[in-house]
CHARMM internal coordinates of N, CA and C (Angstrom, degrees):
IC EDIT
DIST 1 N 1 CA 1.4392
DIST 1 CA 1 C 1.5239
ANGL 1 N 1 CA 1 C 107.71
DIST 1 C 2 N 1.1116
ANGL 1 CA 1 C 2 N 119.74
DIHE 1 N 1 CA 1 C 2 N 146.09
DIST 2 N 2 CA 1.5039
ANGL 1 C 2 N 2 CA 118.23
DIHE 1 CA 1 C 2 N 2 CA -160.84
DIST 2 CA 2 C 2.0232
ANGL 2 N 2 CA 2 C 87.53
DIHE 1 C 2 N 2 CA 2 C -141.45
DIST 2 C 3 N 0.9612
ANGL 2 CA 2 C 3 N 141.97
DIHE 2 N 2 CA 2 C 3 N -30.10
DIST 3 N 3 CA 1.5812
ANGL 2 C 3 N 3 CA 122.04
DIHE 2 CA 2 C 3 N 3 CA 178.82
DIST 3 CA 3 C 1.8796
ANGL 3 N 3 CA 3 C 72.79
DIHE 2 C 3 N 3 CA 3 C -129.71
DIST 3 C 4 N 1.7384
ANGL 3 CA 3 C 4 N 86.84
DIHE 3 N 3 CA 3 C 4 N 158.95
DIST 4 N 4 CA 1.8732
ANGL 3 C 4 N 4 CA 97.82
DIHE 3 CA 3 C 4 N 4 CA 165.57
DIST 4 CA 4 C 2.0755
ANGL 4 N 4 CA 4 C 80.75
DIHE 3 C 4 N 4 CA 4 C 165.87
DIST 4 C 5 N 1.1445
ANGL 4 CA 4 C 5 N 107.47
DIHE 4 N 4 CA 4 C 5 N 146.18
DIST 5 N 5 CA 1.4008
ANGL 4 C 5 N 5 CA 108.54
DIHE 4 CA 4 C 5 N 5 CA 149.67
DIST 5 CA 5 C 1.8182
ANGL 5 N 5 CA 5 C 94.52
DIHE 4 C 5 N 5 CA 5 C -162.62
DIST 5 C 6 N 1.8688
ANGL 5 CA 5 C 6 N 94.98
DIHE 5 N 5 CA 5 C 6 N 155.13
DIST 6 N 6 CA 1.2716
ANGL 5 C 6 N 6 CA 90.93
DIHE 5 CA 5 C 6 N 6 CA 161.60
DIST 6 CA 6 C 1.3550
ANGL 6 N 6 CA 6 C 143.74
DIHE 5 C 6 N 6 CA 6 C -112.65
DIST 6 C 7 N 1.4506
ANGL 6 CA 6 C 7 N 95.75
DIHE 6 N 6 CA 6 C 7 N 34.19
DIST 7 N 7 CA 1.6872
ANGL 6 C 7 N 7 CA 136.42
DIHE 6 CA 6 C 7 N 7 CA 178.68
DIST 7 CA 7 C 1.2784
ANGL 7 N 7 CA 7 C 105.92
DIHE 6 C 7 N 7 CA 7 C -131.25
DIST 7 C 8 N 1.1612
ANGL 7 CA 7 C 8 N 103.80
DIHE 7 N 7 CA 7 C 8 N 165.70
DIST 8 N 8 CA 1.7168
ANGL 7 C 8 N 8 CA 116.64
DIHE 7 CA 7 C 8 N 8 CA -148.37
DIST 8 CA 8 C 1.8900
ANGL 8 N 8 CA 8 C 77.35
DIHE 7 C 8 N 8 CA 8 C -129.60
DIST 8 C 9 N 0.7363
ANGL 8 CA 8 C 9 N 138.26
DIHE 8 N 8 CA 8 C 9 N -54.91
DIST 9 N 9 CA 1.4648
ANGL 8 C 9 N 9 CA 141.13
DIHE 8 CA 8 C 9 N 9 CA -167.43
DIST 9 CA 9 C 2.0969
ANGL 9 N 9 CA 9 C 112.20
DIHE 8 C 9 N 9 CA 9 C -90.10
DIST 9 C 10 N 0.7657
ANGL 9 CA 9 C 10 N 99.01
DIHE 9 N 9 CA 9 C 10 N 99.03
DIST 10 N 10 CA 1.7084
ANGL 9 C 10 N 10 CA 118.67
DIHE 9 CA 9 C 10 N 10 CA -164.46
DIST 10 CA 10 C 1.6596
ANGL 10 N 10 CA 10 C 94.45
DIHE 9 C 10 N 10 CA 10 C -122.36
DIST 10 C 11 N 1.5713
ANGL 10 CA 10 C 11 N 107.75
DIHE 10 N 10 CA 10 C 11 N 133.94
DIST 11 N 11 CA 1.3364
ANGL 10 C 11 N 11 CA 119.00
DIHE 10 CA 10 C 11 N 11 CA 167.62
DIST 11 CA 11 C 2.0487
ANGL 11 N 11 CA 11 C 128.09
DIHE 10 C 11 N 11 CA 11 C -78.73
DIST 11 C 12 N 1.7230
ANGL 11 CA 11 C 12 N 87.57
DIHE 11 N 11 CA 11 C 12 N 3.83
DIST 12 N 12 CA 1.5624
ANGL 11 C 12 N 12 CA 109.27
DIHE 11 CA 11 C 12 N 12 CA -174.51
DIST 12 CA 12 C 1.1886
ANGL 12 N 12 CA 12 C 107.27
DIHE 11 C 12 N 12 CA 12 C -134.99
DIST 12 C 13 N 1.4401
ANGL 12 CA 12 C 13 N 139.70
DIHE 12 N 12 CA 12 C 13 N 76.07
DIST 13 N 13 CA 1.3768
ANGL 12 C 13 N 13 CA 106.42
DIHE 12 CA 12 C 13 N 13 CA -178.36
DIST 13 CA 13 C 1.6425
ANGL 13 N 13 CA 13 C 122.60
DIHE 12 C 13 N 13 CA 13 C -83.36
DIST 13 C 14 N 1.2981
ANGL 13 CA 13 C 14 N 109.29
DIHE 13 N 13 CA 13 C 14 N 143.29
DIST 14 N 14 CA 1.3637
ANGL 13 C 14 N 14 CA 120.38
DIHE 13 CA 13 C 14 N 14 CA 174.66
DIST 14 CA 14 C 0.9947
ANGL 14 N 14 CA 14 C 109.61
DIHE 13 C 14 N 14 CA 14 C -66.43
DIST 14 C 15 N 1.5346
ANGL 14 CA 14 C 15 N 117.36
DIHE 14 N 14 CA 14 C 15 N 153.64
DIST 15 N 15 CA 1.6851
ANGL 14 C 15 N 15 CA 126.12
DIHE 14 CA 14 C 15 N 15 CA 166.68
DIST 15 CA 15 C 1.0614
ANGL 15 N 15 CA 15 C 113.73
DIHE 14 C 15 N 15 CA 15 C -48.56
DIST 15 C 16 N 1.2770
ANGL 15 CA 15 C 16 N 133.19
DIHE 15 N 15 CA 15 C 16 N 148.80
DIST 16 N 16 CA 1.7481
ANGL 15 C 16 N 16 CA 142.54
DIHE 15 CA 15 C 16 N 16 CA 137.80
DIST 16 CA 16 C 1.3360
ANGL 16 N 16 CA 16 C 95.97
DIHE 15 C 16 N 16 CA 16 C -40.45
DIST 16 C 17 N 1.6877
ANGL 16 CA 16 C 17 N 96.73
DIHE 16 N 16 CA 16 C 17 N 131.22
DIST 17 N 17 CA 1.5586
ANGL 16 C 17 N 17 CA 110.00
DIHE 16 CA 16 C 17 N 17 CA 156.45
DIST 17 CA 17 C 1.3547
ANGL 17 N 17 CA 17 C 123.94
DIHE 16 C 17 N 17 CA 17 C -99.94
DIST 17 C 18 N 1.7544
ANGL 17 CA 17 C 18 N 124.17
DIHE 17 N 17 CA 17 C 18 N 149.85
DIST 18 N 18 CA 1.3458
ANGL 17 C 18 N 18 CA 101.59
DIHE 17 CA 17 C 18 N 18 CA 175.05
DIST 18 CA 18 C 1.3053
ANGL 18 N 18 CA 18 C 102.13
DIHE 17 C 18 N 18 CA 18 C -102.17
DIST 18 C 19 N 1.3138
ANGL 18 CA 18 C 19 N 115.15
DIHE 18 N 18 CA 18 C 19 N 157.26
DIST 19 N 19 CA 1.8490
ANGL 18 C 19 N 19 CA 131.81
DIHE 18 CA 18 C 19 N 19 CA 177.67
DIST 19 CA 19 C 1.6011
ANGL 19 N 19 CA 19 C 113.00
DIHE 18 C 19 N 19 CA 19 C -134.99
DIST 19 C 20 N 1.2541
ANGL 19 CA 19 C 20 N 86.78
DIHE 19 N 19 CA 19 C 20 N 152.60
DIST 20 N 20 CA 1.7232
ANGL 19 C 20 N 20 CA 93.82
DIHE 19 CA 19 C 20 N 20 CA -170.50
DIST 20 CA 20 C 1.4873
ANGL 20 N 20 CA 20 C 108.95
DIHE 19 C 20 N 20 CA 20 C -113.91
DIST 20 C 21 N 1.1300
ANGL 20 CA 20 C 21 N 109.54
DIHE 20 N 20 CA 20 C 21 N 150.06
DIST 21 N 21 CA 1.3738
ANGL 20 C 21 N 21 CA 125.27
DIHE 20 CA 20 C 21 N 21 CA -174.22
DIST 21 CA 21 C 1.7510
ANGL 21 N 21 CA 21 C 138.42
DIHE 20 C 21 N 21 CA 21 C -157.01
DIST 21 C 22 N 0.7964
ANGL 21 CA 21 C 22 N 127.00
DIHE 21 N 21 CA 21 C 22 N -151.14
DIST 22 N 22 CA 1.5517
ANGL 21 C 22 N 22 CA 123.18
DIHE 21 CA 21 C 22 N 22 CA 171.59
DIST 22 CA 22 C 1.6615
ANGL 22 N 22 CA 22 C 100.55
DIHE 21 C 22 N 22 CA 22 C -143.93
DIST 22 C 23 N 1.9531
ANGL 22 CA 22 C 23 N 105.34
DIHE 22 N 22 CA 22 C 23 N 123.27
DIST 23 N 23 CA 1.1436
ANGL 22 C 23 N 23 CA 115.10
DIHE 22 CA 22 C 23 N 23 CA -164.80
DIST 23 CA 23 C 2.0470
ANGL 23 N 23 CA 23 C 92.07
DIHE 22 C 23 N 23 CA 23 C -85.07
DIST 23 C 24 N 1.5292
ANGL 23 CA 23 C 24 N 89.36
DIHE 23 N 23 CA 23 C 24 N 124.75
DIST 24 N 24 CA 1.4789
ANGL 23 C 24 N 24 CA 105.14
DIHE 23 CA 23 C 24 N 24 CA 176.20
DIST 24 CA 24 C 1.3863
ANGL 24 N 24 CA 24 C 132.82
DIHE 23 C 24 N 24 CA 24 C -63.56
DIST 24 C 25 N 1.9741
ANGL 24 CA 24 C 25 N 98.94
DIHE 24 N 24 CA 24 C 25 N 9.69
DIST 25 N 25 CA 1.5875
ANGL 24 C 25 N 25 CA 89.47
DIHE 24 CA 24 C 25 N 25 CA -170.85
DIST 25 CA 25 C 1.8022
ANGL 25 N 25 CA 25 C 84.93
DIHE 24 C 25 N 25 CA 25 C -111.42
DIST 25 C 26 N 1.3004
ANGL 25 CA 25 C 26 N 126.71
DIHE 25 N 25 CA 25 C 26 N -40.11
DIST 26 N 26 CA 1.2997
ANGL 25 C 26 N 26 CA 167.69
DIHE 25 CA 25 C 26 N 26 CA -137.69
DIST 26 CA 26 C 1.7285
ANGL 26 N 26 CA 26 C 102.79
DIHE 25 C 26 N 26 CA 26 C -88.06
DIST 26 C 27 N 1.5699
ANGL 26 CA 26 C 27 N 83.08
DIHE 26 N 26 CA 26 C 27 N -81.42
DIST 27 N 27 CA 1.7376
ANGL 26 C 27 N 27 CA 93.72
DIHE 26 CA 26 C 27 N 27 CA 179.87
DIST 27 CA 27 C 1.8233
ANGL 27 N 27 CA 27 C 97.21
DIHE 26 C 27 N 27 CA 27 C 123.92
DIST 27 C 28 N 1.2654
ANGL 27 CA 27 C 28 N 101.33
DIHE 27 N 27 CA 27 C 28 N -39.60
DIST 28 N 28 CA 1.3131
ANGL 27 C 28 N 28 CA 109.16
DIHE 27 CA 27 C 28 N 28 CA -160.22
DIST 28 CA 28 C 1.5838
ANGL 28 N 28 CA 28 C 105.96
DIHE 27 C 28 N 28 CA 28 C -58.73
DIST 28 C 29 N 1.5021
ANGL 28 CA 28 C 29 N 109.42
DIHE 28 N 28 CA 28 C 29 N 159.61
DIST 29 N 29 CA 1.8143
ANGL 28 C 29 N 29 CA 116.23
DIHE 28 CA 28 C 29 N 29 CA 140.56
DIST 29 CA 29 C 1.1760
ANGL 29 N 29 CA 29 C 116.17
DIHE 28 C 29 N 29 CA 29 C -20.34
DIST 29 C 30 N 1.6326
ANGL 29 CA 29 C 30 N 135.97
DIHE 29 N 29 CA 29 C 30 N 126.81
DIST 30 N 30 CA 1.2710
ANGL 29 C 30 N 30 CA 128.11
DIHE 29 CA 29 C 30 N 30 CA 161.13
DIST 30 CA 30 C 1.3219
ANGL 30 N 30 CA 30 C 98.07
DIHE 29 C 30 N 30 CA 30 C -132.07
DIST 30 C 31 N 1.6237
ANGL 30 CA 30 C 31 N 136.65
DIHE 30 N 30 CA 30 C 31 N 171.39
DIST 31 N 31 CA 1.1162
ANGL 30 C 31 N 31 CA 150.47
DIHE 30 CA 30 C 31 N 31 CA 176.74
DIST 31 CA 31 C 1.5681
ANGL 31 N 31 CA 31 C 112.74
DIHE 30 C 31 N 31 CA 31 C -145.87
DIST 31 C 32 N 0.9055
ANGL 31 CA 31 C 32 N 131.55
DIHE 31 N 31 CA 31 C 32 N 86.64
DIST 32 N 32 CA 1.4542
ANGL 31 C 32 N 32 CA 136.43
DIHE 31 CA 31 C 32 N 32 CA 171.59
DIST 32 CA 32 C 1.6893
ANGL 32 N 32 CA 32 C 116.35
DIHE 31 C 32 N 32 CA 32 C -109.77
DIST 32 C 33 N 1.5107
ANGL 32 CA 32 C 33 N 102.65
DIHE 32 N 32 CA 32 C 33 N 157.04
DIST 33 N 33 CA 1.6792
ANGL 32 C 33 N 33 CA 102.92
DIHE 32 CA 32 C 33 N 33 CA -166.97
DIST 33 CA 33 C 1.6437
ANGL 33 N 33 CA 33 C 86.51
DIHE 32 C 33 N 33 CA 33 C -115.43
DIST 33 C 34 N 1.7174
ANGL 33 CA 33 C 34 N 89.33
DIHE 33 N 33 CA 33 C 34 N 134.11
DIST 34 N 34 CA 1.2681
ANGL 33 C 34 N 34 CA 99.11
DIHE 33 CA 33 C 34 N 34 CA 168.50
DIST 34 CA 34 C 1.7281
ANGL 34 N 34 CA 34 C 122.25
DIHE 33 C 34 N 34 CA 34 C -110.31
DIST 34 C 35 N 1.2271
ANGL 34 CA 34 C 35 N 129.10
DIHE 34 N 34 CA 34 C 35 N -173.12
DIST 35 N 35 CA 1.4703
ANGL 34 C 35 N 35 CA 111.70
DIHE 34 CA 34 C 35 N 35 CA -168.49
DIST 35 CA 35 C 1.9785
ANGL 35 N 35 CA 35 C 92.97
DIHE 34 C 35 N 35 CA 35 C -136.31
DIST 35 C 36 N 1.2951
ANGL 35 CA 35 C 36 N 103.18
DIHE 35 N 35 CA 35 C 36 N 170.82
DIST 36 N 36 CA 1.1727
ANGL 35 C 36 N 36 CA 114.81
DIHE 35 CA 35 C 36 N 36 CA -170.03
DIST 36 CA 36 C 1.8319
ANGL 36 N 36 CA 36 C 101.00
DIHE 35 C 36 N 36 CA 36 C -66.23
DIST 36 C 37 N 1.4205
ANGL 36 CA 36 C 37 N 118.66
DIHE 36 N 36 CA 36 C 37 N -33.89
DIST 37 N 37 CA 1.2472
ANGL 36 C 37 N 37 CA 112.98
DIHE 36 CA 36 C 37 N 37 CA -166.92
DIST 37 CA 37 C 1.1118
ANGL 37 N 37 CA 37 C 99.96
DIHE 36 C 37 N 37 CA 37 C -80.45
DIST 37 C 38 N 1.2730
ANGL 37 CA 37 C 38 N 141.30
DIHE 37 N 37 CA 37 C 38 N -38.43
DIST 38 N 38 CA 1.7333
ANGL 37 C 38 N 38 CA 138.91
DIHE 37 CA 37 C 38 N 38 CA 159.22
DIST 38 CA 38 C 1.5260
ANGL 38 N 38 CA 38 C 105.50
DIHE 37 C 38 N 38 CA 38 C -38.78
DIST 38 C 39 N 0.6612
ANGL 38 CA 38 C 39 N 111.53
DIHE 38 N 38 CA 38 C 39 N -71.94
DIST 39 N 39 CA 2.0982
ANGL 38 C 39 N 39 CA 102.28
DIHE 38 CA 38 C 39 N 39 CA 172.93
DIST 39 CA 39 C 1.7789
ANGL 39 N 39 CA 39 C 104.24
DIHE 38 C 39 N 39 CA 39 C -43.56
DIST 39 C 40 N 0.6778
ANGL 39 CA 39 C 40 N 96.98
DIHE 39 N 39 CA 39 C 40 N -85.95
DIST 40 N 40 CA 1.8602
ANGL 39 C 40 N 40 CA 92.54
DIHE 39 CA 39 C 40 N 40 CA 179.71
DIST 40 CA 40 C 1.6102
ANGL 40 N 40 CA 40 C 113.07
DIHE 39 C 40 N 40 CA 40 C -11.75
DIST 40 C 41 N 1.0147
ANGL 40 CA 40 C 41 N 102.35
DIHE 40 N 40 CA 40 C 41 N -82.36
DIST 41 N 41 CA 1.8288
ANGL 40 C 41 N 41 CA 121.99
DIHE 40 CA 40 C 41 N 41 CA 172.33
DIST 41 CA 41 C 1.4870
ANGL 41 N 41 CA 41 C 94.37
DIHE 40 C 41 N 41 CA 41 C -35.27
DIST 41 C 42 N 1.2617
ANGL 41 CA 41 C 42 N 123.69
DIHE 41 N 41 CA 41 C 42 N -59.78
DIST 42 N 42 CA 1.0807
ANGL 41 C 42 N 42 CA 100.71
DIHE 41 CA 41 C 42 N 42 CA -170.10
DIST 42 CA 42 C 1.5524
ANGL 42 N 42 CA 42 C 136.54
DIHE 41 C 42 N 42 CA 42 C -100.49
DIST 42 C 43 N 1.5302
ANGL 42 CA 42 C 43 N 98.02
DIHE 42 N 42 CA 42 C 43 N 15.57
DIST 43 N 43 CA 1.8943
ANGL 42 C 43 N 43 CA 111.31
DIHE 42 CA 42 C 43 N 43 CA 153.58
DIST 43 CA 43 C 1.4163
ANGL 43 N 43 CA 43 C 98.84
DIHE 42 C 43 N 43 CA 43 C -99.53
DIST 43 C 44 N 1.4610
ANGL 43 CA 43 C 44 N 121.75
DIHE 43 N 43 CA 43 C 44 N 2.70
DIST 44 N 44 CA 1.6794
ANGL 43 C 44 N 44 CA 97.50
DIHE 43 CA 43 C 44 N 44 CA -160.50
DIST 44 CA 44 C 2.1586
ANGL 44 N 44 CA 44 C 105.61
DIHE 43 C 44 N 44 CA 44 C -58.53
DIST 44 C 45 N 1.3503
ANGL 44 CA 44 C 45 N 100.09
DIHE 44 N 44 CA 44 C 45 N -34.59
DIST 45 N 45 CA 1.7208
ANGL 44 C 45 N 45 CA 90.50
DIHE 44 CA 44 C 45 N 45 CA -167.61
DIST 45 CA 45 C 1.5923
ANGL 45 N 45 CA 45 C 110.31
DIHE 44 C 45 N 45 CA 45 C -97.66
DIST 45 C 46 N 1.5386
ANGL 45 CA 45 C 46 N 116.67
DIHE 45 N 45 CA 45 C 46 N 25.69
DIST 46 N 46 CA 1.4027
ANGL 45 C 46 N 46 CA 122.77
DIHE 45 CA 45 C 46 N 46 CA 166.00
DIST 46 CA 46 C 1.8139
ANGL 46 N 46 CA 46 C 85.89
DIHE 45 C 46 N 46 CA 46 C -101.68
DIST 46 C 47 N 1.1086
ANGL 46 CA 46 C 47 N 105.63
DIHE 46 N 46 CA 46 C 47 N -55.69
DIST 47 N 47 CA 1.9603
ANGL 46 C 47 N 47 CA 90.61
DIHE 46 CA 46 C 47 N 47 CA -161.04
DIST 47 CA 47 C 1.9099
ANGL 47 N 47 CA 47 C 93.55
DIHE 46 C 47 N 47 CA 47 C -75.25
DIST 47 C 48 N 1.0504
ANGL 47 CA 47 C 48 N 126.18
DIHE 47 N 47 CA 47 C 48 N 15.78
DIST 48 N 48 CA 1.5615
ANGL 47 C 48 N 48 CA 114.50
DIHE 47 CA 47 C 48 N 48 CA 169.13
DIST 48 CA 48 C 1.5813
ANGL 48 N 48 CA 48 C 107.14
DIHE 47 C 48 N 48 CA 48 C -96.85
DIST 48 C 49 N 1.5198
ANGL 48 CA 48 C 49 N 101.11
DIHE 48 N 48 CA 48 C 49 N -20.73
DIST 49 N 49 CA 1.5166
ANGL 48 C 49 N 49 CA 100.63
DIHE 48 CA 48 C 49 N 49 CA -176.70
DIST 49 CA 49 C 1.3707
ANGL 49 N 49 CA 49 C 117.31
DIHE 48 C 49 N 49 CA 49 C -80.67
DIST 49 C 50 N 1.7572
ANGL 49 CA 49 C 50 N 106.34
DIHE 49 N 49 CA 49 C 50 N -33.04
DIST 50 N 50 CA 1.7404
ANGL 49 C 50 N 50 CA 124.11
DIHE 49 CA 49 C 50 N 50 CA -179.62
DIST 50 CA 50 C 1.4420
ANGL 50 N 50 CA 50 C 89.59
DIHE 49 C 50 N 50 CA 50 C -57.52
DIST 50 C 51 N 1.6273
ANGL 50 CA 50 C 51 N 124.88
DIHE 50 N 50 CA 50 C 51 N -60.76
DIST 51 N 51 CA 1.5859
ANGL 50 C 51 N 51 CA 115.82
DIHE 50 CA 50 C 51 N 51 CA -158.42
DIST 51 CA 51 C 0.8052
ANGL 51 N 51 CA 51 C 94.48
DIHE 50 C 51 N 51 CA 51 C -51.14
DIST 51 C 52 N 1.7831
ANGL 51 CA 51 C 52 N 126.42
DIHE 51 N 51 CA 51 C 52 N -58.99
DIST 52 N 52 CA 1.8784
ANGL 51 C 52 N 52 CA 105.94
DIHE 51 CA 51 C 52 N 52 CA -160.75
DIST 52 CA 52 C 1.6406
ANGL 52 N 52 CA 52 C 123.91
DIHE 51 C 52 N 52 CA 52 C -60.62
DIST 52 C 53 N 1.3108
ANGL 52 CA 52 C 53 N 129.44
DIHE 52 N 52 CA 52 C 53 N -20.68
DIST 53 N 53 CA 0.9333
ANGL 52 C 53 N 53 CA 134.71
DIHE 52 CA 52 C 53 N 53 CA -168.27
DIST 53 CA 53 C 1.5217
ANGL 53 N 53 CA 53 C 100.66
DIHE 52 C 53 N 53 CA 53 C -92.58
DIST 53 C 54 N 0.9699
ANGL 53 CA 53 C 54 N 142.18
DIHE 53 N 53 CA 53 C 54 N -30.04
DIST 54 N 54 CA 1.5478
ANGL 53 C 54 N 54 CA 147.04
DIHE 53 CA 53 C 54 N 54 CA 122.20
DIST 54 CA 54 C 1.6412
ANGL 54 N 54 CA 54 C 119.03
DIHE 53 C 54 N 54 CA 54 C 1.84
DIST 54 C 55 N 1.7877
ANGL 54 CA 54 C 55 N 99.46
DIHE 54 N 54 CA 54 C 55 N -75.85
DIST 55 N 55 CA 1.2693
ANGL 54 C 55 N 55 CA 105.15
DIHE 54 CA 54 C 55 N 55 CA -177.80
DIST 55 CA 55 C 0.9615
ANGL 55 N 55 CA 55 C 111.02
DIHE 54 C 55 N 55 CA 55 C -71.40
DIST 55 C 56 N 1.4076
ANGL 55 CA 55 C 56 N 144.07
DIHE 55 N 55 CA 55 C 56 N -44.57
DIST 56 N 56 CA 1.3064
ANGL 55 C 56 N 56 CA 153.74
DIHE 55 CA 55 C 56 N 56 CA -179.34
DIST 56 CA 56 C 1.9747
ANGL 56 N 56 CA 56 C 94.45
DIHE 55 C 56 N 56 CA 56 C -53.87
DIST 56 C 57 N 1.0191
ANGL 56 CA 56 C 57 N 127.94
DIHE 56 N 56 CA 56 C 57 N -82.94
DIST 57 N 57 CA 1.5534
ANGL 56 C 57 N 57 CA 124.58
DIHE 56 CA 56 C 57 N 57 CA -171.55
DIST 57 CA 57 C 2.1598
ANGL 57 N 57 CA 57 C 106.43
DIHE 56 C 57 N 57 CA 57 C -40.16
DIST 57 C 58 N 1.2153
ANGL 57 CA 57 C 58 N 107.37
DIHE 57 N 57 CA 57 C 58 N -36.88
DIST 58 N 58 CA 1.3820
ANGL 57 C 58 N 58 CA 118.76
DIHE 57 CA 57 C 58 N 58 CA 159.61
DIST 58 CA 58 C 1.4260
ANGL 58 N 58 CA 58 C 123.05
DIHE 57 C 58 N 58 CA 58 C -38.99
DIST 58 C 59 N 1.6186
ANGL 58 CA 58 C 59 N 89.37
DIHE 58 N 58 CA 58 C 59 N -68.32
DIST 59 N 59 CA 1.9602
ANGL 58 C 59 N 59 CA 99.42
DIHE 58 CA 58 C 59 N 59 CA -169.88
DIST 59 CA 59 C 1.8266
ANGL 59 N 59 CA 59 C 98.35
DIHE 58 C 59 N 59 CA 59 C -62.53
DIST 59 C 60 N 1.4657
ANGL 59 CA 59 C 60 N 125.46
DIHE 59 N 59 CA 59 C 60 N -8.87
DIST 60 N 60 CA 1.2748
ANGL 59 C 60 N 60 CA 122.62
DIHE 59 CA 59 C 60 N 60 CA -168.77
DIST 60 CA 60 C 1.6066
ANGL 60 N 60 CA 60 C 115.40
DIHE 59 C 60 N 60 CA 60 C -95.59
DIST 60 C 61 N 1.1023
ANGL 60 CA 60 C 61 N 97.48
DIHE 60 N 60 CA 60 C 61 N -13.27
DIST 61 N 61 CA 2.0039
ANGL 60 C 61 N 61 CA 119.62
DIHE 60 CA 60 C 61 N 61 CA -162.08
DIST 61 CA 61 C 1.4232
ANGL 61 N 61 CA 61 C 95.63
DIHE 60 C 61 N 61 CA 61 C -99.15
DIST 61 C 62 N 1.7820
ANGL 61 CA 61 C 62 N 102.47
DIHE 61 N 61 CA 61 C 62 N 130.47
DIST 62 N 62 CA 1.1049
ANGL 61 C 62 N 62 CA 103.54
DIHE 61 CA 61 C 62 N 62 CA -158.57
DIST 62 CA 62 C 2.1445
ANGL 62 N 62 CA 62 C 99.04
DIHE 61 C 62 N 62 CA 62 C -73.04
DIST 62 C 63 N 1.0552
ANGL 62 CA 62 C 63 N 107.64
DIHE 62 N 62 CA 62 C 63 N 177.10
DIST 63 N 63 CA 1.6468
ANGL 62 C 63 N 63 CA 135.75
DIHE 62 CA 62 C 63 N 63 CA -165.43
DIST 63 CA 63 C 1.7717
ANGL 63 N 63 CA 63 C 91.65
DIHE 62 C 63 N 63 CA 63 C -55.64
DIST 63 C 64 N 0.8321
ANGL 63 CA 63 C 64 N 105.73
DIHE 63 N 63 CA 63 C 64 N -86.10
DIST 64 N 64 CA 1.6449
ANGL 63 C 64 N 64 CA 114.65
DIHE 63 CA 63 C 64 N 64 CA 175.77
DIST 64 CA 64 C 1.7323
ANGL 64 N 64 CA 64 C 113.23
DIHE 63 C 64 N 64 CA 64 C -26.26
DIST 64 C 65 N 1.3594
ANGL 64 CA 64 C 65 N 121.80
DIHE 64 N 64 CA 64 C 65 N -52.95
DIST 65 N 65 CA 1.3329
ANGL 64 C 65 N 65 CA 132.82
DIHE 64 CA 64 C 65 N 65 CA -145.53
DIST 65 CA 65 C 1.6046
ANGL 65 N 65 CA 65 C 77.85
DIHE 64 C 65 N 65 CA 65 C -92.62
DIST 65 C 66 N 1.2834
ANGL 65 CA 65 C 66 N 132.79
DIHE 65 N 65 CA 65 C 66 N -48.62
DIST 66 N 66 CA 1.3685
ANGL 65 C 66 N 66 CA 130.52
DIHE 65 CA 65 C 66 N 66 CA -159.30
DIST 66 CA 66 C 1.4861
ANGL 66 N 66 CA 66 C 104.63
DIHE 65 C 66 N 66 CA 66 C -79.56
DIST 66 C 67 N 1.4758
ANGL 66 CA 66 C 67 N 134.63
DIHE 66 N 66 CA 66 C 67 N -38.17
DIST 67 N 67 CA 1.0887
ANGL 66 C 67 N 67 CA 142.61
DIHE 66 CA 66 C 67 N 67 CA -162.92
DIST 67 CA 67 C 1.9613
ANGL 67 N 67 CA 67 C 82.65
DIHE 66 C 67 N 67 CA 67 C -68.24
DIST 67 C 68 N 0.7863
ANGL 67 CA 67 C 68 N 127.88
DIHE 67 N 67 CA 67 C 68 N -66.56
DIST 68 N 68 CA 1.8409
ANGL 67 C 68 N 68 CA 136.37
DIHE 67 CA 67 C 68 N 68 CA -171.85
DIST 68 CA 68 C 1.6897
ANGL 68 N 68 CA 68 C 92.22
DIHE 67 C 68 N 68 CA 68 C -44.76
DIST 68 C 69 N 1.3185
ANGL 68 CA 68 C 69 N 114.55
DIHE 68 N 68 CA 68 C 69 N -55.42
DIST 69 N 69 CA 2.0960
ANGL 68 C 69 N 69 CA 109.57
DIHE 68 CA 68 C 69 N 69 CA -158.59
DIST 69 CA 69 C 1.2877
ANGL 69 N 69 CA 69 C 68.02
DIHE 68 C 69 N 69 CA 69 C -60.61
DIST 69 C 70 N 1.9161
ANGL 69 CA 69 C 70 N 142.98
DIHE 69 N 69 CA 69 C 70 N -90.40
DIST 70 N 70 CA 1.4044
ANGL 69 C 70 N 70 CA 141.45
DIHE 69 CA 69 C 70 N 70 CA -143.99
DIST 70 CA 70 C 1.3522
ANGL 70 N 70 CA 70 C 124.91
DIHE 69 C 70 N 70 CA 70 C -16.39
DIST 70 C 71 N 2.0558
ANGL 70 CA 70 C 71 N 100.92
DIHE 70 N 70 CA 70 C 71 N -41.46
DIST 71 N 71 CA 1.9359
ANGL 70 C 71 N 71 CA 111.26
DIHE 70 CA 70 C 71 N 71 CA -173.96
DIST 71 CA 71 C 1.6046
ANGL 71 N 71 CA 71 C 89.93
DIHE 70 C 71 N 71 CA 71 C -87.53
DIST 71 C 72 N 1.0698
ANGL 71 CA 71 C 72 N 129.31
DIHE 71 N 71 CA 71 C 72 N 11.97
DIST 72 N 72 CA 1.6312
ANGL 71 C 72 N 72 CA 104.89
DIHE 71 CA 71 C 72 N 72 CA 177.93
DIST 72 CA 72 C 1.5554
ANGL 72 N 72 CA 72 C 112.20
DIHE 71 C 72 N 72 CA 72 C -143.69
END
COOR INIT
IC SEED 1 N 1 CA 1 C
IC BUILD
């Protein structure tokens, strides 16, 4: 993977990449450049689902075991 972030707000931004594909109205070859904040947006509600399932396995782990995952 060469562009990906899972923040939209980066103190570096990377180039737009171009990617190839097949235009879905068309059929044809297409080539369009996409940008790092287009990736973001579009993991944003897969990595919102990992956190919750995160916190949720968290709120379940006993006090001790969780206080240790927290320092690392």
């Amino acid at each position: 993977m060469e562009i990906g972030s899972a923040i939209e707000e980066l103190e570096v931004e990377p180039e737009d990449m171009d990617v190839q594909g097949r235009d879905l109205i068309t059929g044809k070859p297409k080539e369009i450049a996409i940008s790092y904040k287009e990736i973001a947006r579009a993991l944003d509600k897969s990595i919102l689902r990992i956190e919750d399932a995160i916190m949720e396995t968290l709120s379940q782990t006993p006090p001790e075991l969780a206080a240790d995952i927290y320092k690392t």
